[in-house]
N, C-alpha and C positions, 0 to 999 in steps of 0.2 A: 659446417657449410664450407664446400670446397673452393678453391678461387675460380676451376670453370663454371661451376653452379651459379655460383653467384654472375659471372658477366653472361653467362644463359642466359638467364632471368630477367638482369639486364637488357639485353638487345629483344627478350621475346616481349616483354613489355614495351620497350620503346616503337618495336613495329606496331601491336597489337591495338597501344591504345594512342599512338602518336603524343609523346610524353618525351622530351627532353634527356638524354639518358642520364645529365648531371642531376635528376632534378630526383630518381630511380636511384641512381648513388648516394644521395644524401638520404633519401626515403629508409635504402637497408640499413643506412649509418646509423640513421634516429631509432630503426627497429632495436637493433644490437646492444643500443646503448639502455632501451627503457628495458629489457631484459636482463642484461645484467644488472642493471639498479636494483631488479627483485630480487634479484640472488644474492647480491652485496649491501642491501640495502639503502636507501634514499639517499641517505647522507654522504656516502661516496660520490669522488670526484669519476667520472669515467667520460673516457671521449675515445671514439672508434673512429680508423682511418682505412678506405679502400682503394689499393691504387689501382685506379682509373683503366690501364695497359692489363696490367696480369691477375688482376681480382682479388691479391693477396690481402688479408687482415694484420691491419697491426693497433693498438690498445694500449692505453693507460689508465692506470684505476690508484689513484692518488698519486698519482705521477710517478709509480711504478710500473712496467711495463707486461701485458696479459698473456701469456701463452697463449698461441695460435692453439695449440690443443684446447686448451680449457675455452676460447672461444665455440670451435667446435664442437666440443663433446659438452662442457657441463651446461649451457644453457638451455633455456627452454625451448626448445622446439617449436610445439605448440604456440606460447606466447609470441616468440619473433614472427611467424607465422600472420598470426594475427594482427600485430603492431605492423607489418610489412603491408601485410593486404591495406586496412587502413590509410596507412601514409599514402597508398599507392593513388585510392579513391580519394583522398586529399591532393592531391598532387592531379589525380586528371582533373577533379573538379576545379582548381586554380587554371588548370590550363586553358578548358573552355570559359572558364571567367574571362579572362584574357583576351584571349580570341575574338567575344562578343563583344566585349566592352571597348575594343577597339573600333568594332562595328556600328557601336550605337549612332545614331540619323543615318547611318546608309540602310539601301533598302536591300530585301533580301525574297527571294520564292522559295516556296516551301507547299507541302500537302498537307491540307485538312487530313489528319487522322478519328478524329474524334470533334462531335458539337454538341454537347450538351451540357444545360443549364445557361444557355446564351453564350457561352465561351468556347471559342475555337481552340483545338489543339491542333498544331501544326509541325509536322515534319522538316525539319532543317538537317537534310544531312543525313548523321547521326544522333542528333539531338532534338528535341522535342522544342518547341516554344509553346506560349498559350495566348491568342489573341482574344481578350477579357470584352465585354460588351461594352463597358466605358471607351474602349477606345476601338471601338467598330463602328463604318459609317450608318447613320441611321436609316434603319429599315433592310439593312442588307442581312444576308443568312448565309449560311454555306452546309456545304452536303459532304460526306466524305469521300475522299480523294480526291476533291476539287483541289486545282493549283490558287494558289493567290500571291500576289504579291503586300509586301508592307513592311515598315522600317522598325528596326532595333529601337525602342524606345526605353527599355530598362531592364539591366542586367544586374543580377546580387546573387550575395550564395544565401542558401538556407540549407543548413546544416550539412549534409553531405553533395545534395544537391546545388545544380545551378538554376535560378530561376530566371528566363528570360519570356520578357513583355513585349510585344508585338506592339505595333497602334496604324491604323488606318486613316488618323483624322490630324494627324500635323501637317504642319505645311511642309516639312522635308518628303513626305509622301510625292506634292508636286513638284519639287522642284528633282528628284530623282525620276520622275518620269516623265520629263523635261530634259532632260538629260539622256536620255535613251531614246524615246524618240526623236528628239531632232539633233545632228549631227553637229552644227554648230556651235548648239551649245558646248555638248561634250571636246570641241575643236578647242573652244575657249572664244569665237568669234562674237558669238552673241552672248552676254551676261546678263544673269538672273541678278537683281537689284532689291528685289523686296515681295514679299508674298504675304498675301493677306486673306485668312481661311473662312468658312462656316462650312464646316462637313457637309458633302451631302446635296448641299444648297447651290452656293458659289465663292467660287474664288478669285483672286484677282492680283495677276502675276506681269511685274514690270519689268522690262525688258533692255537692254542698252547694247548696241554692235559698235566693235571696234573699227570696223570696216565697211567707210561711206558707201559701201556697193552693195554693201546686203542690209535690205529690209527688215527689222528686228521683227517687226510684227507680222508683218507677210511672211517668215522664214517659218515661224512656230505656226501659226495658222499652214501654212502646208497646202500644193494643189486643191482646191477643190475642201477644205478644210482637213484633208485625210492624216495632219499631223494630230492635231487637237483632237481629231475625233476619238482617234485612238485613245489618248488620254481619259476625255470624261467617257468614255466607254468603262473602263478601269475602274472612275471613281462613280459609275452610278450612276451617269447621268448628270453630275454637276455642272453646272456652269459656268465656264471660267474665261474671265476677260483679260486679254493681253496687252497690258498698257505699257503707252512709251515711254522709256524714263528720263527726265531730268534733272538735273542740283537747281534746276529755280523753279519755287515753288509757284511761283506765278503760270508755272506751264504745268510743271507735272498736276495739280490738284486740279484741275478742271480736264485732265488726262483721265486722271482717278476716278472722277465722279462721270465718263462716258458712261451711256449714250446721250446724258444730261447736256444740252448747252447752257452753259456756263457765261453770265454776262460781265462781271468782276469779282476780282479775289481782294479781300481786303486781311492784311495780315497783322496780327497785332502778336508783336515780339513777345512781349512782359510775361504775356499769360499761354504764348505757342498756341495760339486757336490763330483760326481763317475762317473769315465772315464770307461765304458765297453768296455774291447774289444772282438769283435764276428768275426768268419769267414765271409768272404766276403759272403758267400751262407746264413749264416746264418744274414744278416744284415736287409735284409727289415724284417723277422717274429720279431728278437727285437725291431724294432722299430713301425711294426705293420701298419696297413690300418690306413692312416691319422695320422702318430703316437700315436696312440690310446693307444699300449700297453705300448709304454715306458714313455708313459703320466700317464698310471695309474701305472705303479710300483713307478716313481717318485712319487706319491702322497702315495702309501703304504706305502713307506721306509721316508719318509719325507723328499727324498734330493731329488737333481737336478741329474738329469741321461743322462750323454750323449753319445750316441751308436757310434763306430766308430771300424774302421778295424787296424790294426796295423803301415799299410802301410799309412793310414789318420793319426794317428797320429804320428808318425816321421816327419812325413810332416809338421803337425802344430808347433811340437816343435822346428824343424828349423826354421819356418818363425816367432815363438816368440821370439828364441834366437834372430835372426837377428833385428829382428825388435825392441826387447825393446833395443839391445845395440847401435842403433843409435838414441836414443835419450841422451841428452844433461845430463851429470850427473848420468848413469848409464850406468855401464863396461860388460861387458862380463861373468863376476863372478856372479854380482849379479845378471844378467838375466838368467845366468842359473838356482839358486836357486829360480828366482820367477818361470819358467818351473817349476823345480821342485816340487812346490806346486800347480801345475795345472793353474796356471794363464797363460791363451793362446793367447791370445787376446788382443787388448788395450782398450778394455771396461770392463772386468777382471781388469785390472791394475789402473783403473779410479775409480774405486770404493774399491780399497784397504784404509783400514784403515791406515792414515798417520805416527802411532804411529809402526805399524805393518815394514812398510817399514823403517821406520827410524831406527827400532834395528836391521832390517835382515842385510840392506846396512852399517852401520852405517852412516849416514846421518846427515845432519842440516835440519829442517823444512823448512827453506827457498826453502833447495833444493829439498826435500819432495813434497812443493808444486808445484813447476816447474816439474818437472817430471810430476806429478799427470795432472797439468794440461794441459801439451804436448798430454798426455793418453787421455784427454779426447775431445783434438782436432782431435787428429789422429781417436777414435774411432765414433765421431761426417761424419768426412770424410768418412770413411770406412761404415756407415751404407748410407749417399746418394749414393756411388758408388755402394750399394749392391741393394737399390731400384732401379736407372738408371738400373743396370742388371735384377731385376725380371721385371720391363717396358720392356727393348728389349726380356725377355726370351717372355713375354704375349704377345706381336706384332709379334716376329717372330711364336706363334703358332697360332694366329689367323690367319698371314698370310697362313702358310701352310695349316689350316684347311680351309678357304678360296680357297686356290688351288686345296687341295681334292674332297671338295665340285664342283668347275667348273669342275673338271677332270672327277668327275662323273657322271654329266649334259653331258657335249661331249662326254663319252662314251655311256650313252644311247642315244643320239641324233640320233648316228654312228648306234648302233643296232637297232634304230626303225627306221631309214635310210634304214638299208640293210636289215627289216621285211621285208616293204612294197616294196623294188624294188623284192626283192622275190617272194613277191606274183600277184604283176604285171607280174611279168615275167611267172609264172602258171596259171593265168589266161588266157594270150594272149596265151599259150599254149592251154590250153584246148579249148579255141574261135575256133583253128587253125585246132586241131581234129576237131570238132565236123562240120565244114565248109568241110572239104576233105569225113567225111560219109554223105555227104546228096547233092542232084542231085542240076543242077543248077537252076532247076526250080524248085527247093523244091519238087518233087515227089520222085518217086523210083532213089532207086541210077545206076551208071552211070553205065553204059554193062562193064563187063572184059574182054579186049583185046584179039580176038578170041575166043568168044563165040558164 
């Protein structure tokens, strides 16, 4: 192998497949070297050097030094050949490792090449990705050569290849295209604070401007809505609410749960939940279709959010007073301070930190843990009596819908009952006519009485 051969090869590979040309030097170095080990056998020392400028070979093979000839001439050909190609497709498939993995949550356009088996293959480039059905928004399809857009979601090598994972359904999805359509963001003016997903469904994206003169939310909403639109266009039709963002949760959580109004927030530290309380009319929109929306404000705000009317919790805060003060080792005082910190429940109270309770009550551990672990029988009980209840609630509506179902069976039975005696009954009529206009010998009909 000559020194121009070798920096040919060199430069033809570094343009061809965009490959580092250090990376192409080291590739022939490693060829050279697993070649001569065949020839010299395993156990020899051998390390090959190419200088970089003139392509020239120089060698040691137990730290004796290798004729440039016998580089050239006795090894294998074939073999180097083949260790070369190899390294080479190791060395591009590290690159585009690289490359993506750098990429991973930004988003990327590419062409459907292929759909089939619910899994999109898509064109990047020169490289392929594959957007899998798990991480496609639900209900959506693609046809080939459609463009799409969707974010680097996982890059790895498998064997000689790269595999990379497309996804449609993270919330990097919105917040890059957020980012592209409104200018501001991309400025840095308005910032993206927190995102909270259900593919497909709705989203719900908070927003913070550094600059008292532009509208965060009016910015992304856009003339006429024409910022946003564009977006849930993108995702499908999703829904996605732009809420304003604050560091007091006192504002942002009743932000989060728009179009809900929100009557008070009550915050209990210990446990990170937020009691909202909302007007009875206003209960199911905060808490939303499958509790959808009070699922994603809790995910905005990073606490637990539990929606309730006023009248619900008076109600729970007597049945906690009551209930923690009859357990063994805990008064009346100090269940009302656990109330007080929002522990409602005895599975709330089960998972209090022992050290927490021992300073509130002043306590002994001993009796810390009895308590605790009273909490965690009672709240053990209190979840089978709650499944035995959703079992009879799902039996008594099978049952009724069961009875619906027959009721509606008997009622049409009754109406095509009384079609068809109906229509019997206008038939035999019309027989009846038609027998009184016609003679009884089938001729002219019958003389009229004094004619």
């Amino acid at each position: 192998m000559k020194p121009e051969e070798i920096l040919r090869i060199v430069d033809a590979i570094h343009r061809d497949k965009n490959i580092d040309k250090e990376i192409v030097f080291q590739a022939i170095e490693a060829a050279l070297v697993t070649a001569l080990s065949r020839q010299y056998g395993e156990t020899s020392v051998i390390t090959i050097d190419i200088n970089r400028v003139d392509g020239n070979l120089t060698g040691l093979r137990d730290g004796v030094a290798i004729d440039t000839q016998e580089l050239s001439g006795r090894i294998g050909a074939q073999t180097a050949k083949q260790v070369i190609i190899q390294k080479i497709r190791e060395a591009e498939r590290d690159a585009i490792h690289d490359e993506f993995e750098e990429q991973i949550g930004q988003m990327v356009s590419g062409v459907v090449s292929r759909f089939e088996g619910a899994t999109a293959t898509v064109t990047l480039g020169a490289t392929e990705a594959i957007l899998p059905r798990s991480e496609q928004i639900p209900g959506e399809s693609f046809h080939p050569n459609e463009r799409i857009r969707a974010t680097i979601f996982e890059v790895r090598k498998v064997g000689s290849r790269v595999k990379i994972i497309l996804s449609r359904i993270r919330p990097q999805l919105v917040q890059r295209l957020f980012e592209q359509e409104i200018p501001e963001i991309a400025d840095g003016i308005i910032e993206i604070r927190a995102i909270s997903r259900e593919p497909g469904y709705r989203s719900k994206v908070a927003v913070i401007s550094s600059d008292n003169r532009v509208d965060c939310v009016g910015a992304c909403v856009g003339v006429r809505g024409n910022r946003i639109k564009n977006i849930v266009e993108e995702l499908g039709g999703e829904r996605i609410d732009i809420v304003r963002w604050s560091e007091d949760l006192q504002v942002l959580v009743p932000n989060a749960l728009q179009p809900a109004e929100v009557d008070e927030v009550i915050l209990c530290q210990m446990l990170g939940r937020g009691i909202v309380l909302v007007r009875e009319d206003q209960l199911s929109l905060a808490i939303g279709r499958r509790g959808q929306n009070v699922r994603l404000a809790s995910k905005l705000c990073g606490w637990d959010i539990e929606i309730m009317t006023r009248e619900e919790l008076d109600q729970q805060i007597e049945r906690a007073v009551s209930g923690f003060s009859s357990i063994e080792g805990l008064d009346e005082s100090l269940a009302e301070k656990l109330v007080g910190e929002g522990f409602l429940s005895y599975d709330d109270l089960s998972v209090m930190e022992p050290s927490d309770l021992m300073e509130m009550g002043g306590l002994s551990l001993e009796a810390v843990d009895q308590i605790v672990l009273e909490a965690e029988r009672r709240a053990a009980m209190a979840e089978v009596a709650a499944a035995d209840e959703r079992r009879k609630q799902r039996e008594h509506d099978r049952v009724e819908k069961a009875t619906a179902e027959a009721d509606a069976v008997e009622a049409a039975l009754v109406q095509a009952a009384a079609a068809a005696e109906d229509a019997a009954v206008g038939e035999a009529g019309e027989a009846v006519a038609e027998e009184g206009a016609v003679s009884p010998s089938g001729g002219s009909p019958a003389p009229t009485p004094g004619a």
